[in-house]
N, C-alpha and C positions, 0 to 999 in steps of 0.2 A: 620544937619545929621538926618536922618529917625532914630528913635529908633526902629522902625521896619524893622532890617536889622538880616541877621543870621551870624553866622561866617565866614561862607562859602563865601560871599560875602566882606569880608574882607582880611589882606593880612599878610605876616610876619614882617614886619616893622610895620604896626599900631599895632598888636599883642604884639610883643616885647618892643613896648615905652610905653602900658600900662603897661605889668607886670615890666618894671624898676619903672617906679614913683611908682606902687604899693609898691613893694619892696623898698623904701627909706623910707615907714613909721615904727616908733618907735610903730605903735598899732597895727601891726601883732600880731596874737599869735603865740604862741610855738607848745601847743598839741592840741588845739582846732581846729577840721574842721573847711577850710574857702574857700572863692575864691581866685585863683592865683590874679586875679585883675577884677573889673566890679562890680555886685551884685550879693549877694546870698541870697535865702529866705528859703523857705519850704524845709523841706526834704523827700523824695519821694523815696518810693519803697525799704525802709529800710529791710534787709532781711541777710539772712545765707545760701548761696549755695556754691557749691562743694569746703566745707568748709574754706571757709572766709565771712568775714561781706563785706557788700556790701550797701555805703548809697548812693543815687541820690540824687540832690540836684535841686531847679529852680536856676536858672545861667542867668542873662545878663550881656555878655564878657566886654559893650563898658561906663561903668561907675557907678555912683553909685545913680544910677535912677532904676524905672519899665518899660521892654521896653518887646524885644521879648524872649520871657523864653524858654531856652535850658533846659535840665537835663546834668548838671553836672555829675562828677562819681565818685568815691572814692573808696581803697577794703584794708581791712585788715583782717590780722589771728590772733591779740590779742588786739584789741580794742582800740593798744594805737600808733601805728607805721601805719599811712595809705600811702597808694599808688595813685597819682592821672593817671586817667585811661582818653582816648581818651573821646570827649564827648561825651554822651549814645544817647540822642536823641534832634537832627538838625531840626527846625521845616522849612521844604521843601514843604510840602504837602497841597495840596487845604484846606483839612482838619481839621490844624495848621497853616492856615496862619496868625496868629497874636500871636503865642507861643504856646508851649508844655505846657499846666497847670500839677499842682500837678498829683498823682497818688500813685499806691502801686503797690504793685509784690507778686505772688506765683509761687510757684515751682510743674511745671507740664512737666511728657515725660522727663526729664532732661533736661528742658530749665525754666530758669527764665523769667515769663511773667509779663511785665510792663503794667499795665492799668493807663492810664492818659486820661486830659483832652485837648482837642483840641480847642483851641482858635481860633476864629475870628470875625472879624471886617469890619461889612457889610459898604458900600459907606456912606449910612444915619448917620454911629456913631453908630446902633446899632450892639446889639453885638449875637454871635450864640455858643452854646459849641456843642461837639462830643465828645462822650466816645472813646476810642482808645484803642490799644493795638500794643507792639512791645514786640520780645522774646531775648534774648541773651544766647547764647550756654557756653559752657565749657571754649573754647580759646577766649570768649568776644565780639564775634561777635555779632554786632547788629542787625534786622531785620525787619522793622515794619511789622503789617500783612494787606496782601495783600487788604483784604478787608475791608479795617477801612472804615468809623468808625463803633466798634459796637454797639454801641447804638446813630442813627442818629439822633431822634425825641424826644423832649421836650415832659413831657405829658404834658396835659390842668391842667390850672390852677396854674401855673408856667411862673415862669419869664423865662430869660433866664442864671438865676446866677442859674446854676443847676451842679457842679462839684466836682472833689477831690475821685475819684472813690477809697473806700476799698473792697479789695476785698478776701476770707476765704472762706473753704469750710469747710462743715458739710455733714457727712454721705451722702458721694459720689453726692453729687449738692455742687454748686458753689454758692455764693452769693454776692451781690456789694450794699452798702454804697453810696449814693449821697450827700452831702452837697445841700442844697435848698433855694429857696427862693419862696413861694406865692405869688402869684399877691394882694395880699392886705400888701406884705411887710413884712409879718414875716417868720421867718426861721424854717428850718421840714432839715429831711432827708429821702429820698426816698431810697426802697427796690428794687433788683432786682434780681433773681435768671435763672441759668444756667447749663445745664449738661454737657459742652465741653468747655466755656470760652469765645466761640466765639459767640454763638446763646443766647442773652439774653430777658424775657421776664419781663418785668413791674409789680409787685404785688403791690404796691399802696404806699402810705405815713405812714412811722412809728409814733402812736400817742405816746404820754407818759403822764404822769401827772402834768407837767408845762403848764404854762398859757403864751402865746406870752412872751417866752425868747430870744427877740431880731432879729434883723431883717434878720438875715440871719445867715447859719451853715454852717462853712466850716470847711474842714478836719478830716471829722468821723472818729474813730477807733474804734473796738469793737473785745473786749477778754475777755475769764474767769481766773479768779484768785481765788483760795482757793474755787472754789464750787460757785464763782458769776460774773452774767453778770456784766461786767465794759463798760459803756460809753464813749470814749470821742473824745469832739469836740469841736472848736472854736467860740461859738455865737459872731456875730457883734450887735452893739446896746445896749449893756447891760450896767444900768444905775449903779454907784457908790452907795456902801453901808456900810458904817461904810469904813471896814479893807481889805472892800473888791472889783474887779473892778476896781482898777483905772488906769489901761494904758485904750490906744486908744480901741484894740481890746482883748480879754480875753480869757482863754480855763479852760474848765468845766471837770470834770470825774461826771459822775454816775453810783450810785453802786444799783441793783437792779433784774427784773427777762425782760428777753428777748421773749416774747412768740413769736416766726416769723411768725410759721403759721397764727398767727390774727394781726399780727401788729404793737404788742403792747409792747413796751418798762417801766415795771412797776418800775420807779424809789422809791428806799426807802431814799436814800440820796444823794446828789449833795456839789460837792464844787468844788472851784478853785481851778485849777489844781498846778498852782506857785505863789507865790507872789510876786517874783523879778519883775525887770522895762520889762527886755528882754526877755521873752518866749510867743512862737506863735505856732501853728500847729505842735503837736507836733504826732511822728509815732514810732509804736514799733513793733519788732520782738519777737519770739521766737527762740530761738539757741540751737543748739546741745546739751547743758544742762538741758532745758527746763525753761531758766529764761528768764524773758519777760524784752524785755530792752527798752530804750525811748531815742529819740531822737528830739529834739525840737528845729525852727528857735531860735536862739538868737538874735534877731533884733526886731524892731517896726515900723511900715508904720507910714510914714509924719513924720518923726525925722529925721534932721540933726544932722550926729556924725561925729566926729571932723577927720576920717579916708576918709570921701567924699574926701577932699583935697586933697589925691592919690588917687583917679579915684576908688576907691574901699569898700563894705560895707558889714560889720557883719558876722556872722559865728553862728555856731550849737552847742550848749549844749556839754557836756559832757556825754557819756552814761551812762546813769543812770539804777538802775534796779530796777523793781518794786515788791513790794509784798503787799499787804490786810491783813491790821488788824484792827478789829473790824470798821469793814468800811470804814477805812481812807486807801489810796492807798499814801504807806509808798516808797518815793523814795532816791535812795545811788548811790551815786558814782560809779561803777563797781568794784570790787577787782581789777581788770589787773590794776588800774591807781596807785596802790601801788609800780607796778615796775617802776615807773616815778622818786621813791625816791633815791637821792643818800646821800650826808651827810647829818646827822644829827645832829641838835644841839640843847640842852635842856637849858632854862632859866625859872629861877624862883624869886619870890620877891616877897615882899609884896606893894600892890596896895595901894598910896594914891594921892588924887588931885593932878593932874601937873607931875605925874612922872614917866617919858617914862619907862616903864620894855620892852619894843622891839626894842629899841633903837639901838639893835644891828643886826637890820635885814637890810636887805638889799633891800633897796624900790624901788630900778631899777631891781629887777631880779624876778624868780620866785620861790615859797617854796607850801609848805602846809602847815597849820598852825594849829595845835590841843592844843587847850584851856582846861585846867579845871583850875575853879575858885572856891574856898573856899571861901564862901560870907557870912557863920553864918548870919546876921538878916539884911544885907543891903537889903534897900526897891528899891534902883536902879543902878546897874552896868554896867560895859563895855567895849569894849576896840576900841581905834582906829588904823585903817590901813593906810601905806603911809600917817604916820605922819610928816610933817615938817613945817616950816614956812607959804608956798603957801597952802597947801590944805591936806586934811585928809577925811578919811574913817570910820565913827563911826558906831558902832555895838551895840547897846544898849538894854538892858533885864530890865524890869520893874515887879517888883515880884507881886505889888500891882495890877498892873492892870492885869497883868500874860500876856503882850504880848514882842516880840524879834522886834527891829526897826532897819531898814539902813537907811542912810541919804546921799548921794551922791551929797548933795549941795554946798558940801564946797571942789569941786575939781575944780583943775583949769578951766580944759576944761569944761565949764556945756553944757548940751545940756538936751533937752524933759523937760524943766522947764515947759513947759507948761499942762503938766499930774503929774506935782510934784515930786520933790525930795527926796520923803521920802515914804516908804513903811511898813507897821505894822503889823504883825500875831500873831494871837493869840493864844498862848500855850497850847492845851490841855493837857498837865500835868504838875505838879507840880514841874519835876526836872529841875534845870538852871544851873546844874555845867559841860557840857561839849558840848562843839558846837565847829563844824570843817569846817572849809572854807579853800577851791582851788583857790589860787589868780592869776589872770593874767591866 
């Protein structure tokens, strides 16, 4: 079977025999966006119109491979209750004929306008992108526009990995974000600006003050928080350093000053964006309250995970919300996921070698789990999750070194051993007596 097939071209019996096998697996979640069954990756055109959230997602229906990318669709009114919606965008068109890539959405005229990337794949194996655009109204109707693409032409000096269109407007022009790649192999992102959304014109390559950060940037985002331009995006290429680095592909925030008119992105400090094993391209809104939220693939390219075996793979973060302090872009859980709580139960004990105090949890199901630990002068503490016999989850704080470790080696199912099983952050402060994990 062609991986390059669209939905459309399929039927309701092959449809429905994937979401059953999907549906048999125990590694569904509960509240985390995911795919009925197929792939999901990037989330796309994440947004707040006529008031509900609204995430698109890249979607391939026919298993748990990279093939031809839909936009998924999802809508909810409190962040924690979604609705899965028809799919947004069907790649039909000359112009997508090898998938719909990433994208983002503003709200223009009272239409939500999807900018994405239009894949194809010439005879030769090489490959071609086009910026696009489709709008959706009130009642969800989708539309692409008429004259895609709008931006048909690569500029010089550029490969053709030029995609991931963000797009933001500032004092009535429009602007759009390229994720890029140089023909010598390192990654940039290009500038574009516009006064209608449709008519776009080329302003050049934003430079910054890194030196060849990897060979390519996908998925830019850029917004201010508390008075400063925040960066962020996906470098491919970037090499492993100390605590930091180590899955396949990595995403970056920079906090720093944005000058557009020359170019020039002047970073004062950079760091990774997440620690964990699963976070990739990650995109954020602003909402009716004016809090910036984030929303980031949970998945890794080139990892088998043990959910492939129903025809099905990975899902999206949790929305988080962001804020800036003292240049660290400080991320939480959303309040709404507090109403996920139903009983609660309070245990306490005093901690010594070998002696389960969670013993009473229940390791098939889901909870939240809020820790404080009274540790007076231990040099290294912890606690492990889905503890039993087969496999565990350890969470480990080392005061001495001042960093927080997960270790995910010792579960049954391992997968991605090959980027490690263990991951390290380093504590910029002093206090270790309360850390809160979302399981399952």
């Amino acid at each position: 079977m062609s991986k390059y097939k669209t939905i459309l071209q399929s039927n309701k019996d092959e449809l429905h025999s994937l979401y059953e096998i999907a549906n048999q697996d125990s590694w569904k979640p509960i509240y985390h966006i995911h795919p009925p069954f197929g792939l999901m990756n990037d989330p796309n055109g994440v947004s707040y119109y006529n008031d509900e959230y609204h995430v698109f997602y890249q979607w391939y229906p026919f298993g748990p491979i990279h093939g031809m990318k839909h936009w998924g669709h999802v809508k909810s009114k409190d962040l924690i209750n979604w609705e899965r919606m028809p799919v947004a965008i069907i790649p039909t068109e000359s112009y997508e004929s090898h998938g719909a890539y990433s994208g983002s959405a503003i709200v223009k005229d009272d239409l939500l306008h999807l900018l994405y990337t239009g894949n194809i794949k010439n005879p030769d194996d090489s490959r071609d992108a086009k910026q696009c655009m489709a709008t959706m109204d009130s009642q969800y109707t989708m539309t692409k526009y008429s004259n895609n693409p709008v931006i048909d032409i690569i500029p010089d000096g550029y490969t053709k990995h030029v995609r991931d269109p963000k797009v933001w407007k500032h004092n009535d022009i429009y602007y759009m974000l390229l994720g890029a790649q140089r023909k010598n192999k390192t990654g940039t992102l290009l500038l574009y600006k516009s006064k209608d959304l449709y008519n776009w014109n080329f302003q050049g390559e934003i430079t910054t003050n890194l030196k060849e950060f990897g060979f390519m940037w996908e998925c830019p985002d850029y917004f201010q928080l508390s008075g400063k331009d925040v960066l962020l995006f996906s470098p491919q290429g970037i090499e492993k350093d100390r605590e930091d680095f180590h899955n396949i592909y990595n995403v970056v925030y920079a906090i720093g000053h944005f000058d557009i008119k020359n170019l020039y992105f002047h970073i004062d400090s950079y760091y990774e964006a997440d620690k964990g094993f699963d976070f990739y391209a990650p995109q954020t809104l602003e909402d009716s309250t004016s809090r910036r939220l984030l929303f980031a693939w949970a998945g890794s390219s080139e990892i088998t995970y043990p959910s492939d075996d129903y025809m099905w793979a990975h899902c999206l973060t949790l929305p988080r919300e962001l804020t800036l302090e003292d240049n660290i872009l400080k991320q939480k859980p959303v309040s709404e996921l507090t109403k996920l709580r139903t009983t609660k139960k309070e245990i306490s004990g005093d901690i010594t070698a070998g002696l389960n105090v969670l013993s009473t949890l229940d390791n098939e199901g889901s909870y939240e789990l809020i820790v404080t630990l009274k540790t007076e002068d231990a040099k290294r503490f912890g606690l492990s999750l889905f503890h039993n016999e087969e496999e565990c989850f350890p969470i480990t704080f080392n005061r001495e070194q001042g960093t927080i470790s997960i270790d995910r080696g010792n579960f049954y199912h391992q997968f991605g051993g090959e980027y490690g099983f263990e991951r390290c952050k380093k504590n910029r402060y002093s206090r270790y007596d309360r850390t809160t994990n979302i399981c399952r």
